[in-house]
C-alpha positions, -999 to +999 in steps of 0.1 A: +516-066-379+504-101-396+520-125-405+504-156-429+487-183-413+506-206-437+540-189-435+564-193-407+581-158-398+613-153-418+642-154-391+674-166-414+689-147-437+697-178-453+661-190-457+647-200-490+621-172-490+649-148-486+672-162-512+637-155-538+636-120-528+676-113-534+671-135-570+640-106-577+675-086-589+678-109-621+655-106-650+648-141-651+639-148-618+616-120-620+599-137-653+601-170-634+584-160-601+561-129-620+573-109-589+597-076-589+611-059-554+605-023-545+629-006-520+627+023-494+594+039-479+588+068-502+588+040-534+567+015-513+544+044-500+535+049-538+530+017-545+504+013-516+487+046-526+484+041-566+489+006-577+481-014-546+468-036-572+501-045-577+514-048-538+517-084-526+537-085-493+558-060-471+590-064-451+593-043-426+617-039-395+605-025-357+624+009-362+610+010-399+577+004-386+580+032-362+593+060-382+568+052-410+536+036-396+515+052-424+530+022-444+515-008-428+482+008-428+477+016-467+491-022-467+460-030-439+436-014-459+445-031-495+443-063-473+484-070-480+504-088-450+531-068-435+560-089-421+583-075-395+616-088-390+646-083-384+676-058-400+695-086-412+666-101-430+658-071-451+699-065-455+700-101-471+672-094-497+691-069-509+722-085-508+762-081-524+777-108-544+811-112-542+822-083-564+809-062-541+779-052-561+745-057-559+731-086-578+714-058-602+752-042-610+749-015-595+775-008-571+762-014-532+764+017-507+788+005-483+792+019-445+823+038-434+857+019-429+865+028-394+832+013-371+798+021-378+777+040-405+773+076-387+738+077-403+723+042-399+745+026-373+755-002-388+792-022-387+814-011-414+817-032-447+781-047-446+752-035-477+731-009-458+696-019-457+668+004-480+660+022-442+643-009-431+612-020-456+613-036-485+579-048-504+569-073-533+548-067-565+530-087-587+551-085-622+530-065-650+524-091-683+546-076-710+522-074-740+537-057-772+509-047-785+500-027-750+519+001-764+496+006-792+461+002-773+475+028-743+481+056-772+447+046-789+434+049-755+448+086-750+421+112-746+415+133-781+415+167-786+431+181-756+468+186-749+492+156-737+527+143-731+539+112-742+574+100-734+590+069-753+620+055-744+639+034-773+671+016-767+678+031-733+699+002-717+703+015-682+682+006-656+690+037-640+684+057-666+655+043-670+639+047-636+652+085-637+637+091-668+605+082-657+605+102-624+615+134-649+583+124-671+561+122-640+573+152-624+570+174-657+532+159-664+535+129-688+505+111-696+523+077-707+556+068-707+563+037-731+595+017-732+609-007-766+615-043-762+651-032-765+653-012-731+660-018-694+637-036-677+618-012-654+608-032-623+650-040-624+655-031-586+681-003-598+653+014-622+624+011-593+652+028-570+655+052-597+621+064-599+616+069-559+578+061-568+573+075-602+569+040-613+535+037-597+521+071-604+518+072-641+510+046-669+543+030-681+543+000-712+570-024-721+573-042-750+569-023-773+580-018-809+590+017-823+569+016-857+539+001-840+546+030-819+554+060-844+520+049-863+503+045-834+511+084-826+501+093-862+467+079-860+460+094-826+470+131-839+498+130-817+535+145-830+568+121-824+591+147-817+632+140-811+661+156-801+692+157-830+726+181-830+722+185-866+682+199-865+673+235-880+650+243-853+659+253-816+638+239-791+634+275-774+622+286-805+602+257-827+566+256-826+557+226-802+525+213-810+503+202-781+498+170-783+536+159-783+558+126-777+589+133-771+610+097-784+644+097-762+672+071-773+700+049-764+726+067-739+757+060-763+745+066-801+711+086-793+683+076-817+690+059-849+690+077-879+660+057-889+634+067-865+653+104-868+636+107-901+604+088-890+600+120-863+580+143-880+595+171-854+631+173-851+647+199-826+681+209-817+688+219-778+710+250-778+745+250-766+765+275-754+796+265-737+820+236-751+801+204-746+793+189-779+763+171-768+740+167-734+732+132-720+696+117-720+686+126-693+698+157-693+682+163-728+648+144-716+645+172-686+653+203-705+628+189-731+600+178-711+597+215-686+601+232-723+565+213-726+552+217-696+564+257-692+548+264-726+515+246-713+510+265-681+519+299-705+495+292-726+517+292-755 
């Protein structure tokens, strides 16, 4: 372990350095210090191994550092410090506000009410930690017209998967949409000005990784983004109740951008018409309608089963 030459080791929970990490929850003070959090040794383990570009410090504690020492050397070898301390430390970067919530919203993972957590050990009623490490990354520049340059940068003439998240206001959401998209084979995943922030800790938590593994762009607006698609001979293709063709049975074309919208209202019924491809998920039980993510999954392994066909 190293510690900086010009930085004491962290040993209050209370300290100022600490009280920057927990503020990393808020969108502002990620703007403000250009820094975002990421949580747990699978997300971190990514972020060492594919954007270490982006790594700038990691927090670990002694039993952390024991059951994952692969982590502290991908952080040696992209020359990023690795602090250890202590449980408490990493508990009060992560930690509840009064509500009982994390400072993100999302509700904290509490131990059980009679002693200690049978799984971590720790006394009842206190925020468990993310197993012991918790790391820093450099805040990506949002640049709106990053959207357009990433499609124009697309390979041509070979088959690809675009996803494009419009008006999707969970960070959640967010973060699970773009694990779905990396584990059925997107090529970029884009986001509108008008969704969740994806380096939000909830969304990072929410990708376990997925973050870091495939090109993702804020910013961006959906015309730039529709005509963007047009000129690189790729097909914007949503999901609507009231479309003629069945997924199952449309012709997808193989260059494809699926465009998923906001968890409430779905897309509007402007960029609806703006899709050239419009395709209606089959239902056969009572539900009238399925939720994003639900409807991003069953489209993108549609994709991704016709690909390894050969279909």
């Amino acid at each position: 372990m190293t510690e900086r030459p010009d930085q004491p080791p962290i040993t209050s929970p209370r300290s100022e350095r600490v009280r920057k990490v927990a503020a990393l929850a808020g969108r502002s003070a990620r703007r403000k210090q250009q820094m975002f959090r990421v949580e747990g040794p699978q997300s971190i383990r990514s972020l060492l191994a594919h954007r270490a570009d982006l790594a700038r410090e990691v927090f670990t504690t002694a039993r952390a550092d024991a059951a994952h020492p692969e982590l502290a050397d991908l952080a040696r070898e992209a020359g990023i410090t690795v602090h250890e301390v202590e449980d408490q430390i990493i508990r009060a970067m992560v930690r509840e506000d009064a509500a009982g919530k994390t400072s993100d919203g999302a509700t904290a993972a509490r131990t059980t009410a009679a002693g200690a957590n049978p799984e971590s050990g720790q006394p009842s009623g206190t925020l468990m930690s993310p197993q012991g490490v918790l790391a820093l990354g450099r805040l990506p520049a949002e640049d709106p017209s990053a959207a357009v340059a990433a499609i124009a940068a697309l390979p041509s003439g070979q088959p690809l998967t675009v996803v494009v998240l419009h008006e999707v206001r969970d960070p959640g959401n967010v973060g699970t949409l773009i694990r779905t998209a990396d584990a059925a084979g997107a090529d970029l995943v884009i986001l509108t000005r008008t969704c969740a922030d994806p380096y939000a800790p909830k969304a990072v938590r929410a990708s376990v990784g997925s973050l870091f593994h495939l090109p993702v762009v804020t910013g961006a607006e959906i015309d730039e983004v529709l005509e963007a698609l047009r000129s690189a001979q790729v097909t914007a293709a949503a999901t609507s109740g009231y479309a003629q063709a069945e997924l199952f049975t449309a012709e997808l074309p193989s260059r494809i951008a699926w465009i998923l919208g906001n968890e409430a209202h779905g897309l509007d019924q402007r960029t609806l018409e703006a899709a050239p491809l419009s395709v209606r998920i089959p239902l056969a039980g009572h539900a009238e309608s399925l939720n994003v993510h639900t409807a991003a999954t069953v489209c993108l392994f549609e994709t991704l089963r016709r690909r390894q066909a050969g279909e």
